[in-house]
C-alpha positions in Angstrom: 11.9 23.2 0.0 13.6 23.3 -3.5 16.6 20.9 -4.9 17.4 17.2 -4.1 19.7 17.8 -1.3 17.6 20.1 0.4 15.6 17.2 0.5 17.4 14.9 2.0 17.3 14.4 6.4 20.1 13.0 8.1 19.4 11.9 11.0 20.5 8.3 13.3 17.9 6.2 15.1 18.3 6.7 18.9 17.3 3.4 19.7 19.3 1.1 17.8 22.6 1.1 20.4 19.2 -0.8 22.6 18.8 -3.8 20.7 19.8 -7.3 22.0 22.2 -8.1 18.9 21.2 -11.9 19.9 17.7 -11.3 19.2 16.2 -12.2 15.6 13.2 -13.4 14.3 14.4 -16.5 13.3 15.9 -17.5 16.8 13.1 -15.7 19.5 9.9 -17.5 19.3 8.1 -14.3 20.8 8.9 -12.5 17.8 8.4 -15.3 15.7 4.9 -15.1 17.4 4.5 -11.4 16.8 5.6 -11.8 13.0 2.7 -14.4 12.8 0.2 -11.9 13.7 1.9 -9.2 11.7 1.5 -11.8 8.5 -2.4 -12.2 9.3 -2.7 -8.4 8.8 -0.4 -8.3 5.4 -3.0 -10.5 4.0 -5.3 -7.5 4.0 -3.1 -6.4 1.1 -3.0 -9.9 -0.4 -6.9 -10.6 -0.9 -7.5 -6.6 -2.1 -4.7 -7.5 -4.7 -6.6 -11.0 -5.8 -9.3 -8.4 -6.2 -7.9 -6.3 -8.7 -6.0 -8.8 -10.6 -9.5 -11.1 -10.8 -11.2 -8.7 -13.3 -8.6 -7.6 -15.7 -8.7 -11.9 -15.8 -12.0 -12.1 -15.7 -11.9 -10.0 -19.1 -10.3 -12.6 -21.1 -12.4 -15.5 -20.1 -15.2 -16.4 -22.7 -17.1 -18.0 -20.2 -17.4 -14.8 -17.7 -17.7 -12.1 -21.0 -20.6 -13.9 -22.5 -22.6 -14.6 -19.3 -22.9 -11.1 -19.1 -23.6 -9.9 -22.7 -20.0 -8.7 -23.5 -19.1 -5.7 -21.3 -18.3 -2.7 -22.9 -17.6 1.4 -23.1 -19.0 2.6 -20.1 -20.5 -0.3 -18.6 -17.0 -2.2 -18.5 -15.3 0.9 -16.9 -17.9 0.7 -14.3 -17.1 -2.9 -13.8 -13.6 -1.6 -13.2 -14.2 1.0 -11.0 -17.2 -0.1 -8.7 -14.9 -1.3 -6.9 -13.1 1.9 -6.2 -16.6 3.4 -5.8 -17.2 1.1 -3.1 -13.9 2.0 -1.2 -14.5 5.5 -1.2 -17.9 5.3 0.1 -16.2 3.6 2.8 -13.6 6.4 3.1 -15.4 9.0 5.7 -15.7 6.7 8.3 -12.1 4.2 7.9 -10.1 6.7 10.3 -12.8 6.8 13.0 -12.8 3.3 13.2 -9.5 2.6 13.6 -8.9 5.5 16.1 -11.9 4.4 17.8 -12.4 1.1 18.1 -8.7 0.2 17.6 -7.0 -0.8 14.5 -7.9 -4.8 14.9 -11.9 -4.5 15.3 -12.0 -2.3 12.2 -9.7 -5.1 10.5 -12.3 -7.9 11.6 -15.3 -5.3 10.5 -13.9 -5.0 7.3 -12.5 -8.3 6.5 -16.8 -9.9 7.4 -17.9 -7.4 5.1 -15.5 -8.7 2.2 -17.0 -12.1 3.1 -20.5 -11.1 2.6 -19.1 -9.3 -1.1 -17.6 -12.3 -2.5 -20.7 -14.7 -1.3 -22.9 -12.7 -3.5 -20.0 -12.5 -6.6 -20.0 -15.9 -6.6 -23.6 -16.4 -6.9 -24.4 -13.6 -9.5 -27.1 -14.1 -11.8 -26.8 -10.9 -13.1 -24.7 -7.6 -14.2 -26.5 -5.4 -11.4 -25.7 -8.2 -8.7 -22.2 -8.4 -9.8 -21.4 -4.6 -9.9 -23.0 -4.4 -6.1 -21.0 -7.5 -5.0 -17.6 -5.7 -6.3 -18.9 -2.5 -4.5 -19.6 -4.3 -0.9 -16.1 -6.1 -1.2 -14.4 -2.1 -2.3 -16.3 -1.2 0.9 -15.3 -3.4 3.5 -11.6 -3.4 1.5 -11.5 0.5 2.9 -12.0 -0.4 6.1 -9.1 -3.0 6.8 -7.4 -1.7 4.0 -6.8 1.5 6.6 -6.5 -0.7 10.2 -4.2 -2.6 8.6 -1.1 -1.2 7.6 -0.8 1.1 10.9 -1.6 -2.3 12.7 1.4 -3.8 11.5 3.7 -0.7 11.5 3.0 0.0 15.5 3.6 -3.6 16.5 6.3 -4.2 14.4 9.7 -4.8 16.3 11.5 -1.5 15.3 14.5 -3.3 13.3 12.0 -4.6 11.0 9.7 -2.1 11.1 10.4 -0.9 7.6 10.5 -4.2 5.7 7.5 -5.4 7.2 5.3 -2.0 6.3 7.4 -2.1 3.1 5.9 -5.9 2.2 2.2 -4.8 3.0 1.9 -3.0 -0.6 4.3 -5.9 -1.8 1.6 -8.3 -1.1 -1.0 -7.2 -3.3 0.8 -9.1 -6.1 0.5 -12.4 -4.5 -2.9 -12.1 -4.5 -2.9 -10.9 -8.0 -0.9 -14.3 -9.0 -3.3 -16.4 -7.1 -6.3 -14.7 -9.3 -4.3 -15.0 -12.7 -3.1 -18.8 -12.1 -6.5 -19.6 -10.5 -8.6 -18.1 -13.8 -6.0 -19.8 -16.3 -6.9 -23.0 -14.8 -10.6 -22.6 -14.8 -10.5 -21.1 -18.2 -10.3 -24.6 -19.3 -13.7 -25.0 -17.3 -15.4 -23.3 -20.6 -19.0 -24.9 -20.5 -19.4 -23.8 -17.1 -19.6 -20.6 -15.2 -17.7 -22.4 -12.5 -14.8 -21.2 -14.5 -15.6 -17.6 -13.2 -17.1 -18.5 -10.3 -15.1 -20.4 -8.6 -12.1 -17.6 -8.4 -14.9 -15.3 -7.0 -15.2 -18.2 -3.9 -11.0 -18.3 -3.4 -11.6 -14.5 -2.8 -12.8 -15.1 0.6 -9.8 -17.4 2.0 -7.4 -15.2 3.5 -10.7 -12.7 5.1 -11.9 -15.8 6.6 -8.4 -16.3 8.4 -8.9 -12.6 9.6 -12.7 -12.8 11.0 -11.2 -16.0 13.1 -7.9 -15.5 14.2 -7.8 -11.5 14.8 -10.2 -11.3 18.1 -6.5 -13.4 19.8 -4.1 -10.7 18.0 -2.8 -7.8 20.4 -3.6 -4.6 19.5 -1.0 -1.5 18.3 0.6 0.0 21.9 0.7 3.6 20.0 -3.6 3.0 20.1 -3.5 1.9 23.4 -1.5 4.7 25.1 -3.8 7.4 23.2 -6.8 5.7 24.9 -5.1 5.7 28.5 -4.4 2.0 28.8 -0.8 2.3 29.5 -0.2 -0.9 31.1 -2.2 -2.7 28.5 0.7 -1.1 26.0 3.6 -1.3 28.1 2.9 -5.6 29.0 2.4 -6.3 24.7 5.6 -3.5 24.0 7.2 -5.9 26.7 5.5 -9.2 26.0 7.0 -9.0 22.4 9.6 -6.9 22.2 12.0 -8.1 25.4 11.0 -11.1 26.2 8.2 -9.6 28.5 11.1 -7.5 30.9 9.2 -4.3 31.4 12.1 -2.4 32.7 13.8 -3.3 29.2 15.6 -0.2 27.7 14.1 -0.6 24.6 10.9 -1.1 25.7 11.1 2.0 28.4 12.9 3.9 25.4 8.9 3.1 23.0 7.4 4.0 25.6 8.7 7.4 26.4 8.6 8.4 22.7 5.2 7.4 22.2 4.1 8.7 25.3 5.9 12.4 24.0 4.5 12.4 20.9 0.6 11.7 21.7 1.4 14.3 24.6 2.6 16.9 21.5 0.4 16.7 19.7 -2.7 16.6 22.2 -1.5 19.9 24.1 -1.3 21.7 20.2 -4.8 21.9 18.7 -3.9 22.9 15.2 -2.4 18.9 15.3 -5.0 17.5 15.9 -8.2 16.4 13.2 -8.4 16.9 9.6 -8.1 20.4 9.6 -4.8 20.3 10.7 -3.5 18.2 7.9 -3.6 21.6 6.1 -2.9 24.6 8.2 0.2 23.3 10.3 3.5 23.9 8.1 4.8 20.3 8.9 1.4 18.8 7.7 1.4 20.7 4.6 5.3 19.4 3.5 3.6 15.4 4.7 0.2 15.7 2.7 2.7 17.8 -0.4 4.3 14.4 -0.7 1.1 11.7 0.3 -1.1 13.0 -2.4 1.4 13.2 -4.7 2.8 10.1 -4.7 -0.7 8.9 -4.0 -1.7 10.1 -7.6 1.8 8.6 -9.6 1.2 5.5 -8.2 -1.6 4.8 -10.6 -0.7 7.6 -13.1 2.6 6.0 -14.4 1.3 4.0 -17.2 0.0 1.4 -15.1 -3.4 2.2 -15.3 -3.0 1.2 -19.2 -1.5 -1.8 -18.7 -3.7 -3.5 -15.4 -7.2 -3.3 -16.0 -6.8 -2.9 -19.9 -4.1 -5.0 -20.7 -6.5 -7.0 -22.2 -7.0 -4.6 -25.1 -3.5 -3.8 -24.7 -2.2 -7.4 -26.2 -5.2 -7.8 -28.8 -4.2 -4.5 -30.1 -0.8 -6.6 -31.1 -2.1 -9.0 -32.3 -2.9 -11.2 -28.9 -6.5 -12.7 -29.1 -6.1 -16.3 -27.8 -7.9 -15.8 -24.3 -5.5 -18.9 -23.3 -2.6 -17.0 -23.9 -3.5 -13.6 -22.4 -4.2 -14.9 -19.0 -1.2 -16.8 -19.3 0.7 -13.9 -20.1 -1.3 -12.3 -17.1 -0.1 -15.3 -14.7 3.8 -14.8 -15.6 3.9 -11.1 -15.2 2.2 -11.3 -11.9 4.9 -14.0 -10.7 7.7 -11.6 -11.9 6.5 -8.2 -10.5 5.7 -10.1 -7.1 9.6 -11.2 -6.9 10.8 -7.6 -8.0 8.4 -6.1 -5.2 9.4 -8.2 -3.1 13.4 -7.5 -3.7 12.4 -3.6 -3.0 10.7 -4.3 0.4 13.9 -6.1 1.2 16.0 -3.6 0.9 14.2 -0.3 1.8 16.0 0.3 4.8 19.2 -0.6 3.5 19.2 1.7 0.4 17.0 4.4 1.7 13.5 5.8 0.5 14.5 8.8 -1.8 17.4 7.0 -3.6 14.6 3.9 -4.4 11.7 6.7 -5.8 14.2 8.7 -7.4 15.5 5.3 -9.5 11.7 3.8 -9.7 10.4 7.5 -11.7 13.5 7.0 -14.1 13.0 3.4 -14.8 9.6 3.8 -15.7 10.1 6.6 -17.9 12.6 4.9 -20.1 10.7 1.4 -20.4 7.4 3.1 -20.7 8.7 5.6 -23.7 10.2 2.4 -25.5 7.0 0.5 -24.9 5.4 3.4 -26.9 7.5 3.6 -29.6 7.4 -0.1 -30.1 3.7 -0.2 -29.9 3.6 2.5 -32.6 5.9 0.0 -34.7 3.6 -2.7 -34.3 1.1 -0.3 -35.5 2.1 1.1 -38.6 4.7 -2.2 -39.6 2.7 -5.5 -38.0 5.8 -6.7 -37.3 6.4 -9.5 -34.5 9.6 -8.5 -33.3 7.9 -5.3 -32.0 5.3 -7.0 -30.6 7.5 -9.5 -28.9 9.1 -5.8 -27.5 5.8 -4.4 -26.2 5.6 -7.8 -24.1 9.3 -7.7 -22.6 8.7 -3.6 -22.2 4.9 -4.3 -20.6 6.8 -7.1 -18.0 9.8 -4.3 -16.9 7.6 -1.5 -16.7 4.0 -2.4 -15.8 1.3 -5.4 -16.2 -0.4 -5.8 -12.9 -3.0 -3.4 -11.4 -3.8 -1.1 -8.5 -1.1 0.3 -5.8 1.8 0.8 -8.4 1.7 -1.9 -10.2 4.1 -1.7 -12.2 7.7 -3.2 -11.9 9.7 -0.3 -11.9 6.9 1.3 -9.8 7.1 -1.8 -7.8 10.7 -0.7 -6.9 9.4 2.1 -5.1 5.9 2.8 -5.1 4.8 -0.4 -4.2 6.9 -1.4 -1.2 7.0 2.6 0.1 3.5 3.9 -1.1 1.4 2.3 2.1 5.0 2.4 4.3 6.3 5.9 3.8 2.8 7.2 4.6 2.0 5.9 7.7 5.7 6.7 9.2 5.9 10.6 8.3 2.4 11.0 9.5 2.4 11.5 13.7 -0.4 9.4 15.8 -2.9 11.8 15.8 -3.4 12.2 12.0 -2.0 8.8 10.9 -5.5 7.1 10.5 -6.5 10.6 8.3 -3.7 11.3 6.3 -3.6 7.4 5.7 -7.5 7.5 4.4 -6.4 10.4 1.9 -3.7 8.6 0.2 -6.2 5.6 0.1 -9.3 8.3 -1.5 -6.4 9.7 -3.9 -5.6 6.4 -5.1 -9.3 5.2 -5.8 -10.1 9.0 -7.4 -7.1 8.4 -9.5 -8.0 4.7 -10.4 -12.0 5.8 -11.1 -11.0 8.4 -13.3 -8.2 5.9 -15.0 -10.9 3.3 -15.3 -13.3 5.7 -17.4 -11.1 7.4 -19.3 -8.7 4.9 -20.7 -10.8 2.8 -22.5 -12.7 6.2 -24.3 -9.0 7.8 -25.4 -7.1 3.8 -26.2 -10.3 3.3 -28.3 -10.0 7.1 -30.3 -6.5 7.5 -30.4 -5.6 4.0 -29.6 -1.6 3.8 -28.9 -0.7 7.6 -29.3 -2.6 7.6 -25.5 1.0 6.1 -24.5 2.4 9.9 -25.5 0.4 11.6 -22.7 2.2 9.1 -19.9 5.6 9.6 -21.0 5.3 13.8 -20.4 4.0 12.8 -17.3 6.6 10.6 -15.9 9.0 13.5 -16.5 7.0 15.6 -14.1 7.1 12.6 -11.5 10.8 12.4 -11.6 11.2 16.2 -11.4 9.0 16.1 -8.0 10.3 12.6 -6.3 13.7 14.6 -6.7 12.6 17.7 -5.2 10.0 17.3 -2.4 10.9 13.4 -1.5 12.6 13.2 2.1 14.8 10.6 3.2 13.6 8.9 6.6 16.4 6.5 6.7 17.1 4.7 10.2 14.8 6.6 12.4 12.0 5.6 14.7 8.4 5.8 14.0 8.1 8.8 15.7 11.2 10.5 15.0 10.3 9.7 11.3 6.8 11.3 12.0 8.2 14.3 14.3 10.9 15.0 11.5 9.0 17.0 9.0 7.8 19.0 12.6 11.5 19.8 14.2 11.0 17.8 16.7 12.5 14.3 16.3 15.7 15.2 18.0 13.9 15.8 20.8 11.3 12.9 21.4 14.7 10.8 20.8 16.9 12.6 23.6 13.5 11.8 26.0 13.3 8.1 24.8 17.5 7.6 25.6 16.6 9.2 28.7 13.9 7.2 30.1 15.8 3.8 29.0 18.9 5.2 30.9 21.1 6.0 28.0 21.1 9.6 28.8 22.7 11.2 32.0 19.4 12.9 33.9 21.7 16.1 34.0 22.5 15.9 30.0 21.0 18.7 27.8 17.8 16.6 26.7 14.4 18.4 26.8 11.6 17.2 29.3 8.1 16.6 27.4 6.3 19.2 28.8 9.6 21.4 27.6 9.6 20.0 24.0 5.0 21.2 24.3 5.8 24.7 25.1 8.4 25.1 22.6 6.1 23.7 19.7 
């Protein structure tokens, strides 16, 4: 598939003529309900983001570098990337879980293990407890990290299905502003280790909430239906999306579809397993675009300016600890309220138009925060400085899943959310664990090699990003899809020909289709794939 408009689907939800236009979060208390439970799962995203925030902060406090001898080289990028070490240990067996025992047991698995990570973190005595405490919370990360966002994309109520999935990757900032305002206070802690300490402890909050209040949350339909509980799927598709009429449209219309899709892709082999996420045609375009965007979302400059932004600001000039985690704090507040604005309006501006616009941004902002660095450099002068700060806040000065703001106006909200709706049931839980092991192999090999090439060539490294945000433009233009307004399953069956199809047998089953009208049975839409 070559040039942008090849690349772009047009295509119209089937079930939208379905909704009750009276029906809104705000005013239905069932939804209300199922938004509650939807929130408890985004927190997954919040507490891995407080995580990878807490040791770039971590890096500026006094209190926390001298306790442990002053980190350095190798041994700081190890600190870094444990943590990504951990989560793709965890890796192999995320998928399996989650298709297994169901997306909200895996969640709960994961979130105790986090618990068990940040106990020990807190209670370090030494560099070799700390580096396995950050491994054990990467681990258990891995697992709910996976459950997670599929958990909250196949409960979601379909008109807000988008901006819910979009929010998950959102969400890492707020816990990234919860671990930069929580260190700049305790930085003032200085005599104690409390002051390092006691952000490791805040850690735990939101997992606790998950151990306790997931075993009463209801678990995805889409899971349920592949495991043969149909009535189990059709009473919580009913329960929460109609007011718990089971002879809804809308709910007879999810049904159908799902029921087609698991039905497809059961009666073809090559769709099913991890082998097929590379020898079926369809797979090939998803996993073309998953790893891909996968490896930009940490490869956009971002990697320089999250868990080295510490360097970053001394190297203009910056060396008041007080005033770099301050700095920290106000870029995390910002870059949460620009991701935020871009999971608001995913499904309103479309997915290709928001990566197309994010790859450009960056490329601009990140080529003048180079040249401005390289002022600083040669000149000393503050006004560049000042620059590198204003360029830092519009392209990129949080960490992990895109962090950047420009990254944050695609990357971020679509990363997790674009993923898990191109992918069909059977491979969801796989293809989703590959984005996740591209991301942490991208972040490992960011966290060694960053701090070897800023310390040799210092800013010049910036020259190597800009070339390859040029590249990342080029291929968001060419191979990125729009998925605008479709279901999860016509979204998924799109890249396969077949979303015209599972949509005509939804319409049917709700009763918006005549019986007689040219619409494929299931069994029909098998033998043609």
């Amino acid at each position: 598939m070559t040039g942008g408009a090849a690349a772009v689907a047009s295509a119209t939800g089937g079930y939208v003529h379905l909704l009750d236009p009276r029906r809104n979060w705000y005013n239905n208390r069932r939804l209300i309900t199922l938004n509650a439970w939807i929130v408890l799962c985004l927190v997954t995203s919040s507490y891995n983001g407080f995580d990878g925030s807490l040791l770039n902060s971590l890096q500026s406090m006094d209190t926390w570098t001298g306790y442990f001898n002053h980190p350095q080289g190798s041994l700081l990028g190890l600190l870094n990337a444990i943590q990504n070490i951990g989560s793709i240990a965890a890796f192999p067996f995320a998928p399996y879980l989650s298709d297994g025992i169901g997306r909200r047991y895996t969640i709960i698995i994961g979130s105790t293990i986090v618990l068990v990570g940040a106990a020990l973190q807190t209670a370090s005595r030494s560099i070799g407890m700390f580096i396995g405490a950050r491994f054990m919370i990467g681990f258990g990360v891995s697992w709910a990290h996976n459950a997670s966002p599929m958990l909250i994309t196949e409960l979601s109520y379909p008109p807000y299905r988008a901006s819910l999935t979009s929010l998950y990757n959102s969400l890492w900032t707020s816990g990234a502003i919860i671990a930069a305002w929580t260190t700049f206070g305790t930085e003032f802690m200085r005599t104690s280790t409390w002051s390092w300490r006691i952000p490791s402890l805040i850690q735990a909050a939101p997992a606790v909430w998950q151990v306790i209040l997931l075993w009463f949350a209801p678990e995805s339909p889409r899971y349920l239906i592949a495991k043969g509980r149909e009535a189990e799927a059709l009473k919580t598709l009913a329960y929460y999306h109609a007011d718990g009429d089971e002879t809804d449209p809308l709910v007879q219309y999810e049904m159908e579809e799902v029921k087609a899709a698991i039905k497809i892709d059961r009666s073809v082999a090559a769709n099913v397993g991890w082998k097929s996420l590379f020898t079926t045609s369809g797979n090939r375009r998803r996993l073309r675009i998953i790893l891909a965007i996968a490896w930009f979302s940490q490869w956009s400059g971002n990697g320089l300016t999250s868990y080295y932004l510490n360097i970053i600001l001394q190297n203009i000039g910056i060396t008041s600890s007080t005033i770099k985690l301050l700095i920290n704090a106000l870029l995390q507040v910002w870059g949460f309220l620009f991701g935020l604005l871009a999971s608001l309006i995913v499904e309103r501006v479309g997915r290709r138009p928001l990566f197309i616009t994010s790859c450009a941004g960056m490329l601009v902002f990140f080529t003048l925060l180079t040249a401005c660095t390289g002022v600083y450099a040669v000149h000393q002068t503050q006004a560049a400085a000042h620059a590198v700060i204003a360029f830092i806040a519009l392209h990129g000065a949080a960490y992990r899943r895109a962090h950047n703001y420009l990254v944050r106006l695609a990357f971020t909200p679509l990363l997790i959310s674009y993923t898990v709706e191109i992918l069909p049931y059977g491979v969801r839980a796989k293809g989703l664990t590959l984005l996740n092991f591209t991301v942490s192999c991208a972040l490992v090999f960011n966290q060694y090699v960053n701090p070897i090439a800023l310390a040799h060539i210092q800013w010049r490294y910036y020259i190597v990003y800009c070339g390859w945000l040029v590249f990342e433009l080029a291929y968001c233009y060419i191979f990125i899809i729009e998925t605008k307004g479709l279901s999860l399953e016509e979204t998924a069956a799109l890249f396969d020909g077949t979303g015209e199809q599972l949509a005509a047998q939804g319409l049917q089953a709700a009763g918006a289709v005549p019986p007689d009208s040219p619409t494929e049975k299931t069994d029909d839409v098998v033998d043609k794939v």
